[in-house]
N, C-alpha and C positions, 0 to 999 in steps of 0.2 A: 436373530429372528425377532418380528416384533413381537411385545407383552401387553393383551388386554388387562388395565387396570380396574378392577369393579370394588367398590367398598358399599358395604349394607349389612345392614341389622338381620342377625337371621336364626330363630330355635330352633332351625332346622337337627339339629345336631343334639338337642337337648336329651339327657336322659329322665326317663319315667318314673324309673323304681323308686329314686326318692319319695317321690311325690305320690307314690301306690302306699310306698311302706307309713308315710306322711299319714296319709287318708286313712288307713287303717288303725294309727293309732288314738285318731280321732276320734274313730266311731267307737272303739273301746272304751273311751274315754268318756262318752256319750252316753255309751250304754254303761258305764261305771256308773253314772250317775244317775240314771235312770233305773237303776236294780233294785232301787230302795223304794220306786213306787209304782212299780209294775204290780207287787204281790199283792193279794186282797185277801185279808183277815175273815176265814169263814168260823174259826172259835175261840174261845179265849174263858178256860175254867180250870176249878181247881177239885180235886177228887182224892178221896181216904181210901188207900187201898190194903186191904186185908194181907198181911204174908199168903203164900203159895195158894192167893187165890187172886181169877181175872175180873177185874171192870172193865164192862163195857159203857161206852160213851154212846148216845143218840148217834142212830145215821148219820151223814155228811154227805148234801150232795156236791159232788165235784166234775166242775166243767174243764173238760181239755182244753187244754190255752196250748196258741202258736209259739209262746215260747216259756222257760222257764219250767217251777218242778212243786210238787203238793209236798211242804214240807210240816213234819210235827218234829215240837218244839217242846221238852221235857225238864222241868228241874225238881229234882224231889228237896224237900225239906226236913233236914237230921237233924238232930244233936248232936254235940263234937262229938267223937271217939267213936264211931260207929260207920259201920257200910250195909250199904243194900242193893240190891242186884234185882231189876225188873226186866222184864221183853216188853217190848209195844209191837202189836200186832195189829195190820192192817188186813180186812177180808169185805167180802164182795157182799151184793144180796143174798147169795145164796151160800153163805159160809166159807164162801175158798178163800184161803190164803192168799194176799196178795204179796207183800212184802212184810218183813220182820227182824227186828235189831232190837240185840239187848246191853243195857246201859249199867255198868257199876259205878256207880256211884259212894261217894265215900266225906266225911268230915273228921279230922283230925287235931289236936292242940295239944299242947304241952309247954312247959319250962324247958331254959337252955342255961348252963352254965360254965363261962371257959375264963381263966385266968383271970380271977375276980370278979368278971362282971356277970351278970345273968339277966335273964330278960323271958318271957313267952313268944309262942309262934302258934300260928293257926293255917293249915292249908285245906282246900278243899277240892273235889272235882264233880258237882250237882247236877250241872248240865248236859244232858242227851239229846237223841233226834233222829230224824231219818227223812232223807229226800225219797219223792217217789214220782215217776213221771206218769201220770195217768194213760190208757192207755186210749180212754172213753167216758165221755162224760156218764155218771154214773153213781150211786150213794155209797157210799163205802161206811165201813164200821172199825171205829179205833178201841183196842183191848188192851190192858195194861195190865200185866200179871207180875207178881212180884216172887219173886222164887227163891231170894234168902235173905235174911236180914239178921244182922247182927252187930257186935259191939268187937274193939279192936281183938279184943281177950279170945273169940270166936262164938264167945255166950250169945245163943238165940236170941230176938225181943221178939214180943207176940204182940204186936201193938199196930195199927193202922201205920202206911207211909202216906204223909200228905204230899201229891205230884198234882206241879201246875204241868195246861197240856196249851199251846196251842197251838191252831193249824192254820192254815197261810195256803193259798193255790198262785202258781203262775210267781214263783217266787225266784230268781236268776242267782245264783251262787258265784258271791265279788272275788272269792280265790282265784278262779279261772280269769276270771277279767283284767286283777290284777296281772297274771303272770301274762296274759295275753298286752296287756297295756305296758307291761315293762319291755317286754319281747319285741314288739313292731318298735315302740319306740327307739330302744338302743337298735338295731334297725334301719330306721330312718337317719338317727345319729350317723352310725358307721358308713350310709350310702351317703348321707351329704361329705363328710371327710372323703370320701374313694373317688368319688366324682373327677374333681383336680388331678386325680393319677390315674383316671385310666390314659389307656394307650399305651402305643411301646417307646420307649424312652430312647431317641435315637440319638442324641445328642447331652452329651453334661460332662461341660467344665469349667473348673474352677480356676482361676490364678489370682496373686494380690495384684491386680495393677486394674485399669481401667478399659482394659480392651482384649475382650475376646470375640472367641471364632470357632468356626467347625464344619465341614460338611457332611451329610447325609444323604441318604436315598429314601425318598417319603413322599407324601403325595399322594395326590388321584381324586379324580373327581367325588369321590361319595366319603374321603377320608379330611378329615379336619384335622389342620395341624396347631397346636399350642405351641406359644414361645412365654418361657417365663426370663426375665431378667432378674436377682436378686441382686444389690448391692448395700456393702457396706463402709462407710466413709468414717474421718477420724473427726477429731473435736474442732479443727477448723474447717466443717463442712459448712456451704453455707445450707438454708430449707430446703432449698430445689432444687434437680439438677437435670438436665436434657440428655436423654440416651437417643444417640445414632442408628438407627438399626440401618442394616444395606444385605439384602438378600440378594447373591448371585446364582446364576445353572450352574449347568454341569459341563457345559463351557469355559467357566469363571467369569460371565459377563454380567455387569447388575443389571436384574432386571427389576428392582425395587429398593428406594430410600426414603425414611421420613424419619423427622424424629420428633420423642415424647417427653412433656415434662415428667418429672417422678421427684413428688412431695416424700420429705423422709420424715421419720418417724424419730423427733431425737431424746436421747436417754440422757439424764442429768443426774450429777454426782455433785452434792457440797453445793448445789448450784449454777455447775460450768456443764456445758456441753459435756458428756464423754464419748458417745459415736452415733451416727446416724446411718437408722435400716430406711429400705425402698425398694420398691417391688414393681415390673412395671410389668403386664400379662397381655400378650396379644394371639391374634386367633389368624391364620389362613388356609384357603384354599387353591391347593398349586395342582396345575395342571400343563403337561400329562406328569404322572408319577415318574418320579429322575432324582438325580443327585443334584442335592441343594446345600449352597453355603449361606449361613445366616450370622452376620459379624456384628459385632456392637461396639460402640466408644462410648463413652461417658462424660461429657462436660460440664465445669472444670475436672479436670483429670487430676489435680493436686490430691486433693485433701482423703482420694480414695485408695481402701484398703484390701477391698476383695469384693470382685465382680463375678458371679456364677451366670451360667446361661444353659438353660434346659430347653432339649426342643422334647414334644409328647406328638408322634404320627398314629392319627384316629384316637383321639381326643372326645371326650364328651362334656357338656358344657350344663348346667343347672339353670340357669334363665338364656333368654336370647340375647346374641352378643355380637359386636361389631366383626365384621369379617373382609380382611382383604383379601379377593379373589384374584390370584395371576395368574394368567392363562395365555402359551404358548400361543399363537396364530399363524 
């Protein structure tokens, strides 16, 4: 029977998700960078706060932003060997509670001494905080009550704690970003790798010599078939080498032959040749769906050591790519 031949370029076949999961880690990445100047600094002070008693700060008015969160920003200031334990309390005009976290805080030091040698260490943990998503723009009132304080021994101080405070609205928290910017990208990674193996693998063998073969049942008009060629040749390869392809039915008649240069890839040892890879990848559209033989040779056939051949039936492809279409008539 005769075989219409059609060759053209076509993304018909392309897949998306790359390129969704691609875009996405974009805008992540976008918005990473954009986190740092979305917030708007509405205070920035410092306040001596009495033990087991609350300071309140001046109102704050705060505007509800499209995105992002009203974050306060707390570090007390100790002297080593000691800890203190505050609440920050956030409340409305009218005295309600809106949200509330309490932060211990602590300053630490001492000497170390092991197998001769010694030395000091100093750890701390000063910084607190509390995101809050507004719910309406509106003044709110920030309170800082300090509820114990004392030295490592558990002896009370009666002394003011000095806490910086500041507050920030429409602020975007990069943790999320980050995990979100790792996540799409690996992602995008693993879709661009999978791409090349979908499909069902109807065909794969191997032998050492220069000439394989195989038939299948594949095909159909809305199904993209992939053929890969991998070869590997010994130290008197020459750079290039022309692979035969000849696609027969299910007849055994051919109904398609052409062949491809495939530039190899050569590996050098001490300075000599020691083997050479090459990979040659082609894409068709066979029509109607049938048993198909797809045979390859490799010229020169000397210097080769193992010729693999993969066919993939419904195939997806990552850019647009050349496509021979053979179609029964």
């Amino acid at each position: 029977m005769p075989v219409q031949v059609q060759t053209q370029r076509s993304g018909r076949f392309m897949d998306p998700w790359p390129y969704l999961t691609l875009a996405t880690a974009v805008v992540m990445l976008l918005a990473l960078i954009n986190a740092g100047f979305v917030g708007k600094t509405l205070l920035a002070t410092s306040l001596n706060v009495d033990p087991e008693e609350a300071t309140e700060l001046q109102p704050i008015q705060v505007e509800k932003t499209p995105i992002g969160a009203l974050r306060i920003d707390t570090e007390a200031t100790i002297p080593d060997n000691q800890w203190v334990t505050y609440e920050i309390q956030l409340r409305d005009r009218q005295g309600n509670l809106l949200a509330s976290g309490i932060k211990q805080a602590w300053n630490e030091s001492g000497t170390w001494s092991e197998e001769g040698e010694s030395g000091t260490w100093q750890e701390s943990d000063l910084v607190g905080g509390l995101d809050v998503r507004p719910n309406q723009s509106e003044p709110i009132t920030i309170a800082i009550q300090v509820l114990d304080y004392t030295n490592t021994s558990g002896q009370e101080i009666d002394q003011p704690v000095p806490i910086t405070v500041t507050v920030q609205n429409g602020v975007v928290d990069g943790r999320y970003l980050w995990a979100g910017l790792l996540g799409t990208a690996s992602l995008a990674l693993l879709s661009l790798i999978a791409v090349p193996l979908t499909g069902a693998q109807v065909i794969e063998k191997t032998i050492p010599d220069s000439d394989v073969g195989d038939r299948a049942v594949m095909g159909g008009s809305d199904r993209l078939v992939r053929v890969t060629v991998d070869i590997t040749s010994d130290e008197t390869s020459p750079k290039a080498l022309e692979v035969e392809l000849f696609v027969k039915d299910q007849n055994g008649e051919q109904i398609y032959t052409n062949s491809f240069p495939v530039k190899l890839s050569l590996s050098k040892e001490k300075g000599k040749v020691d083997e050479g890879t090459g990979t040659l990848t082609l894409f068709f559209l066979l029509e109607p769906r049938s048993s198909y033989g797809f045979y390859v040779e490799v010229v020169p056939d000397g210097p080769i050591d193992k010729t693999e051949l993969v066919v993939r039936d419904g195939a997806k492809t990552l850019i647009p790519v050349q496509v021979v279409h053979l179609k029964t008539i």
